[in-house]
Backbone as CSV, one residue per row, in Angstrom:
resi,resn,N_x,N_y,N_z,CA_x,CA_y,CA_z,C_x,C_y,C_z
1,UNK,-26.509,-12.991,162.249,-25.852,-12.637,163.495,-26.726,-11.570,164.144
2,UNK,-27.276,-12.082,165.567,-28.040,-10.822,166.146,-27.101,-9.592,166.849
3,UNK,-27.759,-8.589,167.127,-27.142,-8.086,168.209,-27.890,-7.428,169.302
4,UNK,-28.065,-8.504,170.082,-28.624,-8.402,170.903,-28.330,-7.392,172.050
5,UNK,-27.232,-7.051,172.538,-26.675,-6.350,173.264,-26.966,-4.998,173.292
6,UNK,-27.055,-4.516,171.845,-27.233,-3.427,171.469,-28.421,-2.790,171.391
7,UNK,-29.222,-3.861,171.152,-30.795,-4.058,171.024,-31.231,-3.474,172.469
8,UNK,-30.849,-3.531,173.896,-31.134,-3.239,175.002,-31.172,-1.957,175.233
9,UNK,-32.344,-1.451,176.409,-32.244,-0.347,176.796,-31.014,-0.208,177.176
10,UNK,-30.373,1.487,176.841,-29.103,1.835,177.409,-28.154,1.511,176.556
11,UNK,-28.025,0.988,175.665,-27.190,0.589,174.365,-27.433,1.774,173.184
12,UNK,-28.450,2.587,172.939,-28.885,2.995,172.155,-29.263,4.577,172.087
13,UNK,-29.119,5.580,171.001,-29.489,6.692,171.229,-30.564,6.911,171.120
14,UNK,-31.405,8.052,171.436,-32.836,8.567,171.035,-32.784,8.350,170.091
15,UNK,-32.556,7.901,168.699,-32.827,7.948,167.632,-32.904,6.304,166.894
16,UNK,-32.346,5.493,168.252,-31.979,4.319,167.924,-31.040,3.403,167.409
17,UNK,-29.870,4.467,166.946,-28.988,4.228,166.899,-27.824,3.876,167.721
18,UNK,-26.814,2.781,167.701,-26.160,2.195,168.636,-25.415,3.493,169.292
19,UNK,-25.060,3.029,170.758,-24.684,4.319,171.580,-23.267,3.781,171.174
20,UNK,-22.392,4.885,171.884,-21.040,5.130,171.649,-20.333,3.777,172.626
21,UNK,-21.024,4.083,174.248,-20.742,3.350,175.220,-21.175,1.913,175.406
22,UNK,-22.590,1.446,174.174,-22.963,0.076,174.014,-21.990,-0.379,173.358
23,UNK,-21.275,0.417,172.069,-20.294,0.021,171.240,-19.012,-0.479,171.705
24,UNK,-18.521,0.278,172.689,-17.036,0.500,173.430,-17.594,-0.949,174.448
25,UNK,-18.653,-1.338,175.201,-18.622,-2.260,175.682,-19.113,-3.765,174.978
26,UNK,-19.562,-3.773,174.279,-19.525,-4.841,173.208,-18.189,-5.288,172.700
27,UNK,-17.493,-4.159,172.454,-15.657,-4.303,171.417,-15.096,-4.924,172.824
28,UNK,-15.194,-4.601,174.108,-14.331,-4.832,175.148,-14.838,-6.450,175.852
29,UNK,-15.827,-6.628,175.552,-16.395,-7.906,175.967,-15.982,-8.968,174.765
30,UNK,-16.393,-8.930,173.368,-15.939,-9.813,172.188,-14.490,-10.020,172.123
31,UNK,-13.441,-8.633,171.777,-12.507,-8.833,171.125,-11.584,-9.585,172.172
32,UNK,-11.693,-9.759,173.034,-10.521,-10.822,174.078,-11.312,-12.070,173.939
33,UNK,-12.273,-12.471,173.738,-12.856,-13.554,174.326,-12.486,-14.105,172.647
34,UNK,-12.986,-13.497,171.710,-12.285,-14.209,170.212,-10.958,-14.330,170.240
35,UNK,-10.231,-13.197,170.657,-8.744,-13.725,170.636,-8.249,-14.600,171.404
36,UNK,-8.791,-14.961,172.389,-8.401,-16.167,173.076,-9.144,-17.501,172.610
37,UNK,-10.426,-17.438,172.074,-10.676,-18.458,171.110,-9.457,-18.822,170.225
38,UNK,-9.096,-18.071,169.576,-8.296,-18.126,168.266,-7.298,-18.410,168.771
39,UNK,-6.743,-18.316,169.842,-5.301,-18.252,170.056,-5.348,-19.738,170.677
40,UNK,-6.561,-20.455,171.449,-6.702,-21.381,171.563,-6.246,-22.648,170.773
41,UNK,-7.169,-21.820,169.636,-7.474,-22.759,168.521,-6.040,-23.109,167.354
42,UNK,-5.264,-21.825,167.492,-4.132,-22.027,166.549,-3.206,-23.141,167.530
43,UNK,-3.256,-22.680,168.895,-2.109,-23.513,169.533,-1.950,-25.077,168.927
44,UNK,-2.674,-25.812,168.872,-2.709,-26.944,167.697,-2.365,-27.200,166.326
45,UNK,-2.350,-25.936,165.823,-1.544,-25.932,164.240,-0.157,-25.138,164.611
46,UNK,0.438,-24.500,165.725,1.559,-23.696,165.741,2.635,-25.106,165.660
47,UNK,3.422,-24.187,164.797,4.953,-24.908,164.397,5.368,-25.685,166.004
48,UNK,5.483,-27.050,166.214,6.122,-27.377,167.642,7.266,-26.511,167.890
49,UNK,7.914,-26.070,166.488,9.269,-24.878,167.533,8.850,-23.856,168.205
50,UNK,7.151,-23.665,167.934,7.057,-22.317,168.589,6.781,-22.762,170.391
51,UNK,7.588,-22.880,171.180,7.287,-23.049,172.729,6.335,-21.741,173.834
52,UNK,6.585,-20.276,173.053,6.330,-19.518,173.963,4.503,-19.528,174.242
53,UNK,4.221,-18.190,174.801,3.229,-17.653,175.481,2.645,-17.024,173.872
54,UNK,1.503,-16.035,174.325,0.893,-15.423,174.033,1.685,-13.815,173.617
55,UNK,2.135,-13.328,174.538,2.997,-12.244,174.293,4.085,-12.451,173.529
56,UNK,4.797,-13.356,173.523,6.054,-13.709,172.700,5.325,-14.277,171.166
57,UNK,4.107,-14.247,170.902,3.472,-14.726,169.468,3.266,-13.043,169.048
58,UNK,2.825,-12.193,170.011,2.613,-10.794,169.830,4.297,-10.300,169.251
59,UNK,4.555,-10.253,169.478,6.243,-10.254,169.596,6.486,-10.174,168.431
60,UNK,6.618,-11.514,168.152,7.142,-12.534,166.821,6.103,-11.972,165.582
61,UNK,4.755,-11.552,165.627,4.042,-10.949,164.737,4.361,-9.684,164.771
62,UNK,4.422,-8.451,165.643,5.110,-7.778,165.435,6.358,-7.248,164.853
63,UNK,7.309,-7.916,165.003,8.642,-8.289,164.281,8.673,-8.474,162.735
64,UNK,7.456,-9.539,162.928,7.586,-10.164,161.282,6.983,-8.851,160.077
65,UNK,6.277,-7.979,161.045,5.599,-6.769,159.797,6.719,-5.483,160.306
66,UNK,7.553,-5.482,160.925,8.846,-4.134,160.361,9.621,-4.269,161.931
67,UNK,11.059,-3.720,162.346,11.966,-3.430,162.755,11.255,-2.917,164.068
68,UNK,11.465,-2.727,165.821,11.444,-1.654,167.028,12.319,-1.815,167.489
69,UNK,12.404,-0.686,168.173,13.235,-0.303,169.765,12.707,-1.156,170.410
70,UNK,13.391,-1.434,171.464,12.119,-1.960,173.159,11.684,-1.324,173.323
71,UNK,11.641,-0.280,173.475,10.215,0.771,173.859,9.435,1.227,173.013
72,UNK,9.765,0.629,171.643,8.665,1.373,170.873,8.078,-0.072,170.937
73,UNK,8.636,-1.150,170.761,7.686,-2.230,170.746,6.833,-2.902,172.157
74,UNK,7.089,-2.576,173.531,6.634,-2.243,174.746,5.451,-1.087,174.594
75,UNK,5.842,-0.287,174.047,4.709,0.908,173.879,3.544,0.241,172.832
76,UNK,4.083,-0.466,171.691,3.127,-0.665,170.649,1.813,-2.078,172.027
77,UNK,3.109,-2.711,172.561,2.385,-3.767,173.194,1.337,-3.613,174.266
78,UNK,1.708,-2.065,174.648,0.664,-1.845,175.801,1.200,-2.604,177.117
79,UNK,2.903,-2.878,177.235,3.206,-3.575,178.380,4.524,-2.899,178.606
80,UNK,5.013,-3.486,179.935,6.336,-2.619,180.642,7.831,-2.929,179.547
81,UNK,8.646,-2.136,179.538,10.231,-1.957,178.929,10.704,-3.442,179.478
82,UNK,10.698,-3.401,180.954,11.231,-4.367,181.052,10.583,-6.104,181.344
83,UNK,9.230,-6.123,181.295,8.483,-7.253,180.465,8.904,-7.816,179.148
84,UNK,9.064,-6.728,178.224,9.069,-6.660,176.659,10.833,-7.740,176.435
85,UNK,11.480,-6.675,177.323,12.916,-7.040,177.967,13.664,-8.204,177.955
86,UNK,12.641,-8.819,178.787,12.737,-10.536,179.199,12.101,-10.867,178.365
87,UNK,10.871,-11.325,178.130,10.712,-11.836,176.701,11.288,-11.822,175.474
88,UNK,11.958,-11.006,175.383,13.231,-10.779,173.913,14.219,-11.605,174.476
89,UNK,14.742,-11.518,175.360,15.724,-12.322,176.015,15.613,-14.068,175.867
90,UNK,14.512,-14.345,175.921,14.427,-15.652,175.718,14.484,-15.897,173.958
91,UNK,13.545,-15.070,173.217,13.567,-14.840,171.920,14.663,-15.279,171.777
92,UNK,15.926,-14.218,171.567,17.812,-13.937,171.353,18.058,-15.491,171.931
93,UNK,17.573,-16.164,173.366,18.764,-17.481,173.285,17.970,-18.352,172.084
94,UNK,16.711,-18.467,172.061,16.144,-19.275,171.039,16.568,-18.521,169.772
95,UNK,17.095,-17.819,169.390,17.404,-17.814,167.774,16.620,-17.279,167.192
96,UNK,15.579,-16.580,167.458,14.631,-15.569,166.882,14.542,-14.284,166.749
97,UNK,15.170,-13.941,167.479,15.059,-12.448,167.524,16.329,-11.920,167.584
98,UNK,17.312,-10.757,167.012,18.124,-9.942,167.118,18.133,-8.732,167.243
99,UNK,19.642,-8.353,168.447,19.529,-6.959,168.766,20.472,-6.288,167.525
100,UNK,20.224,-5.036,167.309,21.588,-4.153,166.792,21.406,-2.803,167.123
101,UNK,22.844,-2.452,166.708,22.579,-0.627,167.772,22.057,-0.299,166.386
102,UNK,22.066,0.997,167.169,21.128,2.303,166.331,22.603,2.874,165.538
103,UNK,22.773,2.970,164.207,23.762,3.387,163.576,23.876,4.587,164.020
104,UNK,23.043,5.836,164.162,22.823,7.510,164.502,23.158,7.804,166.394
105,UNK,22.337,6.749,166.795,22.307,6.444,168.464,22.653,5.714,169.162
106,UNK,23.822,5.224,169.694,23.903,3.929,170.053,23.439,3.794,171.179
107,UNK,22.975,4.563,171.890,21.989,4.135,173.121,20.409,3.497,172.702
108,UNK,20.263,3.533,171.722,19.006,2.903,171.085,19.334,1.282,170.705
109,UNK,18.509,0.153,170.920,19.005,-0.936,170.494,17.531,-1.219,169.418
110,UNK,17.793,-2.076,168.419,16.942,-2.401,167.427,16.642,-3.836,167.713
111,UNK,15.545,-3.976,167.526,15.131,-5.296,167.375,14.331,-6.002,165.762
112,UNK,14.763,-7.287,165.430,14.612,-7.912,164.335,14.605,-9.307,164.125
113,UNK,13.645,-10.084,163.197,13.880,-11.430,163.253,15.140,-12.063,162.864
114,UNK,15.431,-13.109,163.406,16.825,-13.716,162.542,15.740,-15.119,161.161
115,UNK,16.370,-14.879,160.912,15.912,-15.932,159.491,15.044,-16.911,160.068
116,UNK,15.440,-17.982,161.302,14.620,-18.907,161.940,13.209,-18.245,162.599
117,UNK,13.317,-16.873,163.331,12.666,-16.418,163.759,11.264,-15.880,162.820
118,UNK,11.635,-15.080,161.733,10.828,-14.945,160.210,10.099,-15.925,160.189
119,UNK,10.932,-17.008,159.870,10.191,-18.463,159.202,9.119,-18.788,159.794
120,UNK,9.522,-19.152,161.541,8.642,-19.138,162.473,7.430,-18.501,162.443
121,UNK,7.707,-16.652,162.165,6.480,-15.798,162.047,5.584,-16.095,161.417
122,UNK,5.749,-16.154,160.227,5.182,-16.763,158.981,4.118,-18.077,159.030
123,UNK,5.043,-18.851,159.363,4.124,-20.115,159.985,2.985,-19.923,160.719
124,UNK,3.407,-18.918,161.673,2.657,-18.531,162.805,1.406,-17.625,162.321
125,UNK,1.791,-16.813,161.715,0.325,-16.126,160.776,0.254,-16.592,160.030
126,UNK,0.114,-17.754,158.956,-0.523,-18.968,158.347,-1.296,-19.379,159.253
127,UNK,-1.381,-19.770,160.289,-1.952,-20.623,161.227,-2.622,-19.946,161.555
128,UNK,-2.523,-18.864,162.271,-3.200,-17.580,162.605,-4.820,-16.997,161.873
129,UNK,-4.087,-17.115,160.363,-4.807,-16.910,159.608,-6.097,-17.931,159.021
130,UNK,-5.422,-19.298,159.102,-6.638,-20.089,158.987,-7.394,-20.375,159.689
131,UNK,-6.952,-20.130,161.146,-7.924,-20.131,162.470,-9.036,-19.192,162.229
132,UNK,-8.667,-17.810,161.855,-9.592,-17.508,161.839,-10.723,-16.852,160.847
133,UNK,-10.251,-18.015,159.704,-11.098,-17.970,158.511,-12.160,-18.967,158.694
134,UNK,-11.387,-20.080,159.615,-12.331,-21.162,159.982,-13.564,-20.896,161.304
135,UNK,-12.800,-19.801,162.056,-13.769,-19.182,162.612,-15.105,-18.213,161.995
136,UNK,-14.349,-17.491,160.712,-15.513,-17.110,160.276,-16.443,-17.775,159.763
137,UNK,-15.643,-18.233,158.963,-16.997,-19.686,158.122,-18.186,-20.047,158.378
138,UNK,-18.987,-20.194,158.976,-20.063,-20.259,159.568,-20.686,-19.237,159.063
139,UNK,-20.991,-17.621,158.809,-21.131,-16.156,158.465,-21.816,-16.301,157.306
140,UNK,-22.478,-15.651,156.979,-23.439,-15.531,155.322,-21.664,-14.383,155.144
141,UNK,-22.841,-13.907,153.297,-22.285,-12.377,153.176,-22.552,-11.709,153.570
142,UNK,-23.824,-10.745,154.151,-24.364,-9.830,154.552,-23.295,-9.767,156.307
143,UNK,-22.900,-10.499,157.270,-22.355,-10.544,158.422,-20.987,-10.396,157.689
144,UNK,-20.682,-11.054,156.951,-18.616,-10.745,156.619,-18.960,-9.331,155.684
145,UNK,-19.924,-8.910,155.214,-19.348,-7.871,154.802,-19.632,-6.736,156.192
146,UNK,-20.621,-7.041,156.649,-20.707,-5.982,158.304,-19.451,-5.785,159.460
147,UNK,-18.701,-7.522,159.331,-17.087,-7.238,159.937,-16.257,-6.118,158.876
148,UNK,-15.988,-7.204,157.574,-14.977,-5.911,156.603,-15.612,-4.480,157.119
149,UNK,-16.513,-3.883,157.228,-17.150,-2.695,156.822,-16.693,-1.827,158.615
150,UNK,-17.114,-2.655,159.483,-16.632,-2.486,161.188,-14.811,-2.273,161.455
151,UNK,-14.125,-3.533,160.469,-13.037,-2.994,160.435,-12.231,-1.843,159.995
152,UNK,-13.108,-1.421,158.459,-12.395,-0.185,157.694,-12.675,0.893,158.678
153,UNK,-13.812,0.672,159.447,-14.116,1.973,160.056,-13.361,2.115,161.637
154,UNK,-12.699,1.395,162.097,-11.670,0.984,163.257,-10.380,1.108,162.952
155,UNK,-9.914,0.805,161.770,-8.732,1.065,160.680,-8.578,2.821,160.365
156,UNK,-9.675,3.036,159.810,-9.519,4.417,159.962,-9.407,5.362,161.097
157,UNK,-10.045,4.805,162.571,-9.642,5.487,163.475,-8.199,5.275,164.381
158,UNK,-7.658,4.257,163.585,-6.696,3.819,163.803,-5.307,4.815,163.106
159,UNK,-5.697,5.074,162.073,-4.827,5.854,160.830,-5.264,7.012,161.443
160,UNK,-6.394,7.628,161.936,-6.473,9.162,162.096,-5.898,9.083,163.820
161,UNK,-5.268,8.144,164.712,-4.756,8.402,165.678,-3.602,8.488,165.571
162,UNK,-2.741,7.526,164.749,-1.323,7.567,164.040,-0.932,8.791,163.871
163,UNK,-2.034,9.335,162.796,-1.442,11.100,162.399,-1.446,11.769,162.908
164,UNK,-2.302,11.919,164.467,-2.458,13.277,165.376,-1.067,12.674,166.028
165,UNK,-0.869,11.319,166.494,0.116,11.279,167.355,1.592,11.843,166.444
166,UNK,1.726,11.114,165.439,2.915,12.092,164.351,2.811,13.256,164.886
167,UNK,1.738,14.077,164.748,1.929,15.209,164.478,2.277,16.119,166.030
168,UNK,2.189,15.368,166.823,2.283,15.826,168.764,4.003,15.450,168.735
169,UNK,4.124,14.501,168.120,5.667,14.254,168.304,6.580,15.155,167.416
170,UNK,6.341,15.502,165.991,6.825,16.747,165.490,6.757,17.966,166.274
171,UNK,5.881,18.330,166.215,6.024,19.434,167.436,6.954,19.527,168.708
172,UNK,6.826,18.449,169.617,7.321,18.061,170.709,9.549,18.179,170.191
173,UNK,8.970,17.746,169.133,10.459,17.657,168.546,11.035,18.906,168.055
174,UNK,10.200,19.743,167.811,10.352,21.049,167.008,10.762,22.317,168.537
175,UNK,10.227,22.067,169.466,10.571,22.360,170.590,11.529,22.112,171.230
């Protein structure tokens, strides 16, 4: 796998090492254009019950790895309360998704799969998942271990944003 991109003037520091801003525009050019490969590519193995979009698969994978609010799952999505809103709404008449109050808050509503909805998930990252094993395939070792190795290090900035944000909301709360 080349990388050509990076290889270019302006990609690179005095030292030759990849720049910060070749990096940030490489991640912003690949990672949509694979996920829409992939998302392409699963639409052909997805369960026929699954009818929705793209956001409602975000949804339904979300769901399937732990419990939100609408706004925490709107916030996780990077889209509006009441986008998130209507799309749950269709979820709930299809049988996938359930609301319940907040036992402590009842102005808080919870969201969760119903059993059909799970099943669905599941299916759905099976499929998910072989898409894009079959996408990798092609890759020596030396390139899959350069993804694993790109991810731990995206994962970790992922985990060290989690904890500053914890720690802004303790505070915020402590106030």
């Amino acid at each position: 796998m080349t990388n050509t991109t990076l290889e270019q003037p302006g990609h690179e520091t005095a030292t030759g090492a990849p720049s910060v801003e070749g990096a940030a525009e490489r991640l912003l050019r690949v990672f949509p254009r694979m996920f829409k490969h992939l998302m392409g590519e699963v639409r052909g193995d997805l369960p026929h019950a699954y009818p929705g979009g793209e956001t409602q698969f975000r949804i339904l994978h979300a769901l399937y790895h732990r419990e939100y609010t609408l706004g925490e799952l709107a916030e996780r999505m990077e889209v509006s309360a009441p986008t998130v809103s209507r799309m749950i709404d269709t979820l709930v008449e299809r049988g996938y998704v359930a609301r319940y109050p907040d036992a402590a808050d009842r102005r808080k509503v919870w969201l969760r799969l119903t059993e059909a909805g799970h099943a669905l998930a599941g299916d759905m990252e099976g499929c998910f998942h072989q898409a894009v094993a079959r996408f990798l395939q092609p890759l020596g070792g030396q390139d899959l271990t350069a993804i694993i190795t790109a991810c731990d290090a995206l994962e970790s900035l992922l985990v060290s944003s989690r904890t500053k944000e914890s720690k802004l909301e303790l505070r915020e709360d402590q106030n």
